[in-house]
C-alpha positions, 0 to 999 in steps of 0.5 A, a space after each residue: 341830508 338825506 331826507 332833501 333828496 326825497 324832497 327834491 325828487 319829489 318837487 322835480 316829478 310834480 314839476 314834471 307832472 305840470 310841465 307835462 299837464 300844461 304841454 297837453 293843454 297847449 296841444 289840444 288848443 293848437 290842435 284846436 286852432 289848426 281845425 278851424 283854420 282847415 274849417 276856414 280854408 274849406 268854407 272859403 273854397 267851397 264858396 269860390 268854386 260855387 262862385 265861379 261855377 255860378 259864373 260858369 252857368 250864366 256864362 254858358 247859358 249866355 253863350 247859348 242864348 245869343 252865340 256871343 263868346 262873353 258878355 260885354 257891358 253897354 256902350 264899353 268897346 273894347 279895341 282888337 289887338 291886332 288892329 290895322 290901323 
């Protein structure tokens, strides 16, 4: 009954080893994962700031040219707020 301890002791530290192993692979793939969602997240900024500093630009360059605040679209009115009638 002796020699069933060893054997015992000796598949409970192999499973252990796997366990370990296994846990240590599903680590770096989680780490993995979380590094091209950071990637994702970053290119999706980088891509809406250079966007709305494109908008910034034209707006700007629009104001200069003809001292109008924004833009508008031909033939679209766009009623005041605070109208009197």
């Amino acid at each position: 009954m002796n020699e069933c301890k060893p054997l015992a002791a000796d598949r409970r530290a192999a499973y252990r080893a796997a366990a370990e192993e296994e846990y240590g692979a599903l680590a770096a793939a989680d780490e993995a994962r979380e590094h091209l969602r950071v990637q994702s997240v970053h290119a999706f900024a980088k891509t809406m700031v250079t966007a709305v500093a494109s908008l910034a630009q034209r707006c700007a360059e629009y104001r200069s040219a003809s001292d109008a605040l924004v833009p508008r679209k031909a033939g679209v009115y766009i009623r005041p707020l605070l109208s009197s009638t």
